[in-house]
C-alpha atoms as one frame of an Amber mdcrd trajectory, in Angstrom:
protein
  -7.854   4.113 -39.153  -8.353   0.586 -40.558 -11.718  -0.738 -38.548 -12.068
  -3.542 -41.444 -11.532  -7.316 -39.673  -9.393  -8.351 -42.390  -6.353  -5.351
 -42.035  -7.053  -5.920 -38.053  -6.363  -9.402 -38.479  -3.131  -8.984 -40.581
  -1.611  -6.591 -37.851  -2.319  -9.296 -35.415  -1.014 -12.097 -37.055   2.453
 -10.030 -37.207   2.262 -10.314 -33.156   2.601 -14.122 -33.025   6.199 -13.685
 -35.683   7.153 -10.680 -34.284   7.130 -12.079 -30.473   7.614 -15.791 -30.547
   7.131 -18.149 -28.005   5.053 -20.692 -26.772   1.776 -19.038 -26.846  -0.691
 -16.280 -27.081  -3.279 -14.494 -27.172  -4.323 -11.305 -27.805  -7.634  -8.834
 -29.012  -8.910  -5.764 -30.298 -12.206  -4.063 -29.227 -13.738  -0.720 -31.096
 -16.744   0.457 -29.622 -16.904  -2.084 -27.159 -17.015  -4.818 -29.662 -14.227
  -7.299 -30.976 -12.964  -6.777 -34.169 -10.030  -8.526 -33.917  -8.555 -11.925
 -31.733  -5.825 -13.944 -32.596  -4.693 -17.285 -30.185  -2.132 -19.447 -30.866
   0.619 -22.157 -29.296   0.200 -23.942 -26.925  -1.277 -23.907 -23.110   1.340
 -26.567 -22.224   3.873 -27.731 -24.560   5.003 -30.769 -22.995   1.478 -32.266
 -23.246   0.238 -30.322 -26.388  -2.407 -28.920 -25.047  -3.507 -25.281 -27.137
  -3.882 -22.484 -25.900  -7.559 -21.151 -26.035  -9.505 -17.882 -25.712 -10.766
 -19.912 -22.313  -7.672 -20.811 -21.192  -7.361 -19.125 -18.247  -3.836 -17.742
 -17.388  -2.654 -15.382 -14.203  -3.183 -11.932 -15.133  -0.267 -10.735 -12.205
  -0.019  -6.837 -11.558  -3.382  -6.178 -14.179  -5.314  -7.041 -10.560  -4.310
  -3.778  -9.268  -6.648  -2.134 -11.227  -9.855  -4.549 -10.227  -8.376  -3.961
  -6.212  -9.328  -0.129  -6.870 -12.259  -0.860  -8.759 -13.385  -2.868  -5.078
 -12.093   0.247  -3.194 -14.303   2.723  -4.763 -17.204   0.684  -5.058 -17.574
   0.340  -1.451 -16.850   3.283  -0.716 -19.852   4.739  -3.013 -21.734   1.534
  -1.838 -20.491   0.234   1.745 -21.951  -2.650   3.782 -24.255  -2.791   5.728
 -22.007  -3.296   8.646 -19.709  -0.264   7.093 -22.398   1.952   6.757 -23.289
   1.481  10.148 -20.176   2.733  11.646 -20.316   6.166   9.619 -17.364   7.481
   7.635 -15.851   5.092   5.118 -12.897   6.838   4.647 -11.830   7.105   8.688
 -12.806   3.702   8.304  -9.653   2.990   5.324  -7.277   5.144   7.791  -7.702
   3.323  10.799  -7.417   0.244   9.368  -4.091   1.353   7.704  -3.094   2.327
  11.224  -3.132  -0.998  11.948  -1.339  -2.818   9.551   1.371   0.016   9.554
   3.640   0.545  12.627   2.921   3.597  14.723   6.266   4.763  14.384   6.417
   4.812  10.410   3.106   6.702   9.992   3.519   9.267  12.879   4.004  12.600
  10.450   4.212  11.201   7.259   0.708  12.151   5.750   0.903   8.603   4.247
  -2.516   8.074   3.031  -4.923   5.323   0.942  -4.549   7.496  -2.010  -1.058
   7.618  -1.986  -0.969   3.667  -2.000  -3.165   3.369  -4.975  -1.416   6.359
  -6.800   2.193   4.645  -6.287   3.071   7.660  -4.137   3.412   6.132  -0.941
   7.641   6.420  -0.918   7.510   3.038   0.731  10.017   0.062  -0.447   8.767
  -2.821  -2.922   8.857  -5.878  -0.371   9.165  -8.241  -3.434  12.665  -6.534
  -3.890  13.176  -6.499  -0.113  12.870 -10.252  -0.131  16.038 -10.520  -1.174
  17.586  -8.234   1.505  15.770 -10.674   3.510  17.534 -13.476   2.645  14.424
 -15.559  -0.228  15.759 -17.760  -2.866  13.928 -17.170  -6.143  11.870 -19.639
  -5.564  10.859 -19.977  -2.447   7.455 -20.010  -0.800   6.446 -16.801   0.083
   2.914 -17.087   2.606   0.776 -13.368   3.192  -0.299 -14.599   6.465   2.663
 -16.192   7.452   5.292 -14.024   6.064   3.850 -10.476   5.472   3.147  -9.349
   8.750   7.127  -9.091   9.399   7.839  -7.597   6.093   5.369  -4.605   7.515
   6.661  -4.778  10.949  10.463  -4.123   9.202   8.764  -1.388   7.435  10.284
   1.642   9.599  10.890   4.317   6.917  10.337   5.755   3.011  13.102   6.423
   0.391  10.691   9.198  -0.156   8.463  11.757   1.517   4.944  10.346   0.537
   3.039  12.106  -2.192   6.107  13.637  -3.842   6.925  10.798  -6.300   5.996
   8.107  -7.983   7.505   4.678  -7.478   6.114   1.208  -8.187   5.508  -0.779
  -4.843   3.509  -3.726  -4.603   3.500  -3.232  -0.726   1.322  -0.711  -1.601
  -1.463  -3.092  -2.922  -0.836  -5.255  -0.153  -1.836  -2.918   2.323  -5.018
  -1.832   0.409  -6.123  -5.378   0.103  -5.840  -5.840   3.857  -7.094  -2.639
   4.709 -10.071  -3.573   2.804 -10.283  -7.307   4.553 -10.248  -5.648   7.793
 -12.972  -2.798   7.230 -15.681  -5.245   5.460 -15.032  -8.666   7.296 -14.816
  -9.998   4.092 -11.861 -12.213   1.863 -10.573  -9.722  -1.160 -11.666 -12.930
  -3.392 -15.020 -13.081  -2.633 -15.532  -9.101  -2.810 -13.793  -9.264  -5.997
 -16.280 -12.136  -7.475 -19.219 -10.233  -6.132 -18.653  -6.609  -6.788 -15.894
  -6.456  -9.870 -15.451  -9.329 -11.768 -18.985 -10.677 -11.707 -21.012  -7.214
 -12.827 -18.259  -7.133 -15.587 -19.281 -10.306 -16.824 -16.176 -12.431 -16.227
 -17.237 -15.806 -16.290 -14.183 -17.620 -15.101 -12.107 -15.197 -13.707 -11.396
 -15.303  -9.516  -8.173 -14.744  -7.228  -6.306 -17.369  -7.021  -3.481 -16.074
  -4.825  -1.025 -18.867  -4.568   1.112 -18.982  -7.847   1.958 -22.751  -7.208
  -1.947 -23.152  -7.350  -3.194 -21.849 -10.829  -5.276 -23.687 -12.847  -4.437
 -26.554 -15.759  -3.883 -26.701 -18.280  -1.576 -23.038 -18.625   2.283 -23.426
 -18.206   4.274 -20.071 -17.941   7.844 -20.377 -19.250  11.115 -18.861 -18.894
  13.958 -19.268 -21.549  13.402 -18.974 -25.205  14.391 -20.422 -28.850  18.067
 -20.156 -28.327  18.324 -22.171 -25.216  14.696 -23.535 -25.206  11.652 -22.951
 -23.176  11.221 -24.982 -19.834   8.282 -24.670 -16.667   8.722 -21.873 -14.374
   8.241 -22.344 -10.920   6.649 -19.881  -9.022   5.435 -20.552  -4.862   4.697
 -17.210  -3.601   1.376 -16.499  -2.884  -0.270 -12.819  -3.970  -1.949 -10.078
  -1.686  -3.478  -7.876  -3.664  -1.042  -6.437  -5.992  -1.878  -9.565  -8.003
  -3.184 -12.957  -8.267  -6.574 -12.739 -10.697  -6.599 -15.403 -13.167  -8.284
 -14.751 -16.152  -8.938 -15.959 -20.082  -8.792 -13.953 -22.796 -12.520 -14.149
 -22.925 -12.694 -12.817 -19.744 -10.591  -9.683 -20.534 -12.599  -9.378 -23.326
 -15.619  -8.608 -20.894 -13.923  -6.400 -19.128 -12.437  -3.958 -21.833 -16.490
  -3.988 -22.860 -17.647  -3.269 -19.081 -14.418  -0.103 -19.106 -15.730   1.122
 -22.639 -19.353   1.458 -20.854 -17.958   2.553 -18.111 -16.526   5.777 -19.363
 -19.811   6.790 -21.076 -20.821   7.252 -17.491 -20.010  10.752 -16.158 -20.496
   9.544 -12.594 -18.916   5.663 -12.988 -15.702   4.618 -10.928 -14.195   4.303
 -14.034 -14.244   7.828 -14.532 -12.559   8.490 -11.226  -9.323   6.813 -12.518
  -9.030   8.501 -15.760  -9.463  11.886 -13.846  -5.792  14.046 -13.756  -3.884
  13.841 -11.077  -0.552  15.830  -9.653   2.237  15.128  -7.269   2.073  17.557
  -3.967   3.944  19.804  -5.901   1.754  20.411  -8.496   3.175  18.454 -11.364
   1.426  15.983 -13.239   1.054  12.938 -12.293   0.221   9.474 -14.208  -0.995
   6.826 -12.543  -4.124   6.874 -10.423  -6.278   4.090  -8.750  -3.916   1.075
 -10.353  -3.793   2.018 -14.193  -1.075   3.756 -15.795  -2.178   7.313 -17.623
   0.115   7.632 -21.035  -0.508  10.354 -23.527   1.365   9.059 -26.474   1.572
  10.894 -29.578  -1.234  12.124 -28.775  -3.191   9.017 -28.233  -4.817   8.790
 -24.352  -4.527   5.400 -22.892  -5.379   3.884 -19.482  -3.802   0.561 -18.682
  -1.373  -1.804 -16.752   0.816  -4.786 -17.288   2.097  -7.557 -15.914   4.818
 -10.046 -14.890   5.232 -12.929 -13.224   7.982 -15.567 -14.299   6.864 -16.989
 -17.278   3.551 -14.727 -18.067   3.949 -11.140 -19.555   0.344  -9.425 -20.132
  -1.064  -5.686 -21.371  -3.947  -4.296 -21.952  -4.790  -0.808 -22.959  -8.048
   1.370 -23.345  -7.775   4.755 -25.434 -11.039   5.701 -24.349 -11.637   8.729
 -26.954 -10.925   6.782 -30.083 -13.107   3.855 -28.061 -10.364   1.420 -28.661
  -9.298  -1.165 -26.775  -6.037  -4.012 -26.986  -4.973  -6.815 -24.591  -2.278
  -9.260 -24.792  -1.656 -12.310 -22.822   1.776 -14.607 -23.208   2.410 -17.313
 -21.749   6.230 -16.731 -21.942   8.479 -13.473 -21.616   8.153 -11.883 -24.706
   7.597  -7.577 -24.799   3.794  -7.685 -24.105   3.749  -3.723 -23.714   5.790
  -3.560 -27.262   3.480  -5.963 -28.500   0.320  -3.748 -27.750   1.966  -0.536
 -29.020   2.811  -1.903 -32.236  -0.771  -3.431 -32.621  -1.948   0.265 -31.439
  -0.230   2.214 -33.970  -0.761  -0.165 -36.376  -4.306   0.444 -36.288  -4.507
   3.738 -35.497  -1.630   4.147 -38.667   0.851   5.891 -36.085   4.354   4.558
 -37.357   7.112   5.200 -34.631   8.099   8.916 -34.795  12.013   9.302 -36.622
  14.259  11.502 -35.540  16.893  12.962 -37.888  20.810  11.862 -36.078  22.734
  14.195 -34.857  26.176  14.213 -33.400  26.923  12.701 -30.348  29.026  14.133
 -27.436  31.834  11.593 -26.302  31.048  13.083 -23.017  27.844  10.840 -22.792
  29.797   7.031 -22.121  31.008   6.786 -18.542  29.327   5.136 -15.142  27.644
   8.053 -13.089  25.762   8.243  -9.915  22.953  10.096  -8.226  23.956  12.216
  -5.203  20.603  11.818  -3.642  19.295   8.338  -4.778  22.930   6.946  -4.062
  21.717   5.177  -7.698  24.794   4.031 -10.574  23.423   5.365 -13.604  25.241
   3.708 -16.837  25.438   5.604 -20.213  26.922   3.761 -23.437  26.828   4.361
 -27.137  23.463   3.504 -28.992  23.218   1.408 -31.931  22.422   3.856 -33.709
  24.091   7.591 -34.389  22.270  10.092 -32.577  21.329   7.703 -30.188  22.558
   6.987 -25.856  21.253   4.012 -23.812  20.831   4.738 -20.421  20.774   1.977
 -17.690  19.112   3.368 -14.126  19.591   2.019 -11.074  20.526  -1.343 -12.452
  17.051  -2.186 -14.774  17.776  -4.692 -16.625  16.465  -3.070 -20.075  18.788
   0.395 -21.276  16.343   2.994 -22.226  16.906   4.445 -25.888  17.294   8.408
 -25.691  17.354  10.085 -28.610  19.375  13.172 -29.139  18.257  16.460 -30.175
  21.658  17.869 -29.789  25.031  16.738 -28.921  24.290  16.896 -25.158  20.171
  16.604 -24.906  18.109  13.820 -25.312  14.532  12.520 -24.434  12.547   9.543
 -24.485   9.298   8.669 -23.566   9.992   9.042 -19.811  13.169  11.361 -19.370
  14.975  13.958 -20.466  18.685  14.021 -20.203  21.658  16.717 -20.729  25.520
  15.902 -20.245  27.221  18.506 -19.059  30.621  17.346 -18.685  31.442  14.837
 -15.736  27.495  15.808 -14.725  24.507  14.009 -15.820  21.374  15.607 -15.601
  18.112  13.402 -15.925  14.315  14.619 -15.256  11.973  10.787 -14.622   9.283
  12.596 -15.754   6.926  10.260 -14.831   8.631   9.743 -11.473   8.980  13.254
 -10.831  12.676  13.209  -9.999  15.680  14.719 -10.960  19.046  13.418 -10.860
  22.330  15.096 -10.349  25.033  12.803 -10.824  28.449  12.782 -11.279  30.939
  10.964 -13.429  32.838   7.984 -11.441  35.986   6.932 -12.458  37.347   3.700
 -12.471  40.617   2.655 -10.487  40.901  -1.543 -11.695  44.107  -1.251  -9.567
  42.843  -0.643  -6.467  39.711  -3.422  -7.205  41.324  -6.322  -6.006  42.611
  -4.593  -3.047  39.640  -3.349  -1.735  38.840  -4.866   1.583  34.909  -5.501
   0.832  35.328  -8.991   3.087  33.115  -9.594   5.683  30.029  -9.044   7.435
  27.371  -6.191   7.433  24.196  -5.616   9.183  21.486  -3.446   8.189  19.555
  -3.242  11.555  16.421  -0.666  10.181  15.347  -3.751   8.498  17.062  -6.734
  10.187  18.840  -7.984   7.300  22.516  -9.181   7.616  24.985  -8.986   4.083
  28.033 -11.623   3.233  30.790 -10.423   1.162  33.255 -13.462   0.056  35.951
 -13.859  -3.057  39.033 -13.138  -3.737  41.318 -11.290  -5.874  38.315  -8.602
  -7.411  35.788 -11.918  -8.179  33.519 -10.834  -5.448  29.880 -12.881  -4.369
  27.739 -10.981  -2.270  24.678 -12.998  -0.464  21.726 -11.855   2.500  20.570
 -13.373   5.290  17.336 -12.575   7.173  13.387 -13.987   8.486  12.685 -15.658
   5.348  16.192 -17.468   5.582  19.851 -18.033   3.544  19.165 -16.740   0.437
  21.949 -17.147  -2.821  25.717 -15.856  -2.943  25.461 -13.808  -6.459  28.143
 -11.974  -8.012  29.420  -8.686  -7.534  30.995  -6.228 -10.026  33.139  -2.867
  -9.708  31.814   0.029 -11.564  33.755   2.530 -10.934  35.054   5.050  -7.684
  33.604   3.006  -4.418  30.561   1.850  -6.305  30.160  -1.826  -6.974  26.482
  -3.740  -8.310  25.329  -6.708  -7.059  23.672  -8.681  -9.523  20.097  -9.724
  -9.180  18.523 -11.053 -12.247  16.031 -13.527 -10.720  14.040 -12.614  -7.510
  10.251 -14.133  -5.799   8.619 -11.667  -8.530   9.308 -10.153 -11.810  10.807
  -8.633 -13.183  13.441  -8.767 -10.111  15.119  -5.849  -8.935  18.086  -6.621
 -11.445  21.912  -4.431 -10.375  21.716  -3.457  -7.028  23.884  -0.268  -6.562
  26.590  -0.374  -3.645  28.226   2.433  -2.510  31.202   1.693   0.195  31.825
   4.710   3.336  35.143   4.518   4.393  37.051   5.780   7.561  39.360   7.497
   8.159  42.202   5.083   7.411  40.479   3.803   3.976  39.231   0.711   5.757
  35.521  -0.068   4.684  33.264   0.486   7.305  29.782   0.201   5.114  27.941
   0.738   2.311  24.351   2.392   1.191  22.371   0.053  -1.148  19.534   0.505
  -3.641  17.648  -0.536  -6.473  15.037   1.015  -8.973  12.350  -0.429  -6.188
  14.271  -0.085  -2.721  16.482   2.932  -2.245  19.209   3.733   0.379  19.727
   1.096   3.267  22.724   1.281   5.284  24.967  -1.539   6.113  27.363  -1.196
   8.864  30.000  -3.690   8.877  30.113  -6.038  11.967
């Protein structure tokens, strides 16, 4: 492994070519000491201001990790006031009794480590914004506007504990669960028990994304079409809002590599295995993502917001640490692999091609999700892309015979018209079956009109003509945009999503039309990768 500054130095500098864009920065830690930082470009272009190892920039979904660092600390060291009421834990469960309706909770065994664990089964409300009828860039208040997202909270897409799927409601509700038990804002906790033992000078919450401090712009576009401001006005509960510098997150990977020399510290806690009810292993635990690649064990998170794209990684046996902060949309996780391996001298694994099965290309979807699942040709031979439940990214899968593939987080078989797909980090399987496409019948299909979804009090607008079809949602946060639709194939149409309050937004939602008995359209059951079977019922 190359610990020497100057071959450090030369993998970083690829970084900045490799993923251009305004600005970034970005560091290596062995041992708890930096061996390696590179910053470049600019804080804000339009004034030419660089971008600095202080510049402070928002960190976005990384803060999940600092909300569970605050959640264990007081429960090994509660207030005063806490202590005095006895079990800290009952404490956590009847506060999440309160922020939760009765109804939803009754029976479900929904519990504070299931929220931390993304195992809860309940909906991203950043996705359900849109059901909800937000604009992308709306204002989006937690005191004004979350309480009715919960109270519209009335069931799971899955039994809690079973799976794994990202929600940021989940962080929500831990943040006010632990406002409610200590008395106390989640900023000033954070200050006092996290960020200022760690030794991070200038980090703090700052919630509201319209509010972040000068001078660092986050931008959207790229080279091609240029780079321009994003705007962002919705205001963070939890599941993010910490701004820090890169000086900051330098501290903290120092305070994590201490951390895990201690047998007994918090930080231990999260590194500690976990399963799913059923037994199976599970990889993300108190807010940081547990990978085992190539061998190499990593604990870390990213983040997202339009305009930012963060990572930061700990491999706490070879004592190794990596973070990277842009200030623009560039692949921040890619980023911090390829400075990973490129330290650690682990080139990406090749696979030798092997024949392809035509079976693979078709549109599919998943009996019990109710999810389109698109498989095309890689560019490569022995190679599939696989688009789930409308991500915006195709996963590579590499063959190992004409019909099996894997990647890094699934395994896949065709079998003929059926698709077979283990998430292993998910822990689901899919089923689904080959849909085929009838373009005849598209501009037929009487999709017009209006639907109402009444378990979350959102109301659906279909409009067009001749097949061009524009889908839009009304509901308590107001009109939101007509976007286009787009026929798969059999009664399953996506409605596109490719900007949303958060990022990355929920991209393709999946529509699948019920019918009566005469063919007339009489619904649909909608989903994305973050929200899973709603019904519509048309008015």
């Amino acid at each position: 492994m190359p610990t020497d500054q100057k071959s450090i130095q030369e993998i970083l500098d690829t970084v900045a070519l490799r993923y251009r864009g305004p600005g970034g920065a970005v560091a290596v830690l062995k041992d708890g000491e930096v061996v390696g930082q590179r910053v470049w470009g600019w804080a804000d272009m339009n004034e030419r201001i660089p971008l600095t190892a202080q510049t402070q920039m928002a960190i976005c979904s990384i803060t999940k990790q600092y909300v569970c660092a605050l959640l264990l600390d007081l429960e090994r060291n509660p207030t005063p006031e806490m202590a005095a009421k006895g079990d800290v834990q009952k404490q956590f469960t009847d506060a999440l009794g309160e922020i939760h309706p009765p109804e939803l909770l009754q029976g479900s065994g929904l519990t504070i480590q299931n929220l931390v664990d993304m195992q809860s089964g309940l909906r991203d409300y950043w996705a359900m914004t849109t059901l909800w009828g937000a604009k992308p860039d709306d204002e989006f208040s937690v005191a004004r506007d979350g309480p009715p997202a919960m109270d519209r909270t009335k069931s799971f897409h899955f039994k809690p504990g079973t799976e794994y799927s990202y929600c940021n409601v989940n962080f929500y509700v831990a943040a006010r669960v632990i406002e409610r038990v200590t008395g106390e804002s989640l900023g000033r906790l954070l200050t006092d028990r996290v960020l200022g033992p760690a030794g991070m000078k200038t980090a703090f919450l700052c919630a509201n994304t319209a509010q972040h401090p000068p001078p660092c712009v986050g931008y959207e576009g790229n080279e091609v079409k240029g780079y321009f401001p994003a705007v962002n006005r919705m205001e963070w509960a939890g599941d993010a809002g910490l701004v820090a510098s890169l000086e900051d997150m330098i501290a903290w990977e120092k305070h994590l590599e201490k951390s895990f020399s201690d047998s007994k510290s918090w930080y231990q806690t999260v590194y500690e295995r976990q399963t799913f009810s059923d037994g199976n292993p599970a990889y993300y635990h108190y807010g940081m993502a547990h990978v085992n690649d190539d061998g190499m064990d990593c604990l870390g998170h990213g983040g997202a917001l339009r305009g930012y794209r963060l990572m930061r990684w700990h491999a706490p046996h070879e004592h190794l640490s990596v973070v990277v902060l842009f200030n623009h949309e560039a692949n921040a996780p890619a980023a911090a692999d390829d400075i990973l391996r490129g330290i650690l001298n682990k080139p990406k694994m090749e696979t030798t091609p092997v024949a392809t099965s035509a079976d693979w290309a078709g549109i599919f979807l998943d009996d019990d999700t109710q999810l389109a699942i698109i498989v095309a040709k890689g560019s490569r031979e022995g190679e599939v892309l696989i688009t789930y439940a409308g991500h915006q990214e195709a996963e590579i899968i590499k063959l190992t015979d004409a019909t099996n593939g894997k990647s890094k987080s699934m395994t896949a078989t065709i079998d003929g018209d059926n698709l077979r797909i283990h998430r292993i980090k998910e822990n689901r399987k899919l089923n689904a079956r080959r849909l085929t496409k009838d373009e005849a019948s598209v501009k037929n299909t009487p999709l017009h009109g209006d639907y109402e979804c009444t378990e979350v009090q959102s109301t659906f607008h279909c409009t067009g003509d001749a097949g061009m079809l524009y889908g839009s949602f009304d509901g308590y946060l107001g009109r939101g945009p007509a976007t286009a639709m787009r026929y798969l194939a059999g009664d399953v149409w996506a409605l596109s999503c490719p900007r949303g309050l958060d990022a990355p937004a929920p991209g393709d939602w999946t529509m699948v039309l019920r019918r009566d008995e005469n063919n007339s359209v009489i619904g649909f059951t909608i989903g994305c990768w973050l929200a899973r079977r709603l019904e519509f019922v048309k008015k």
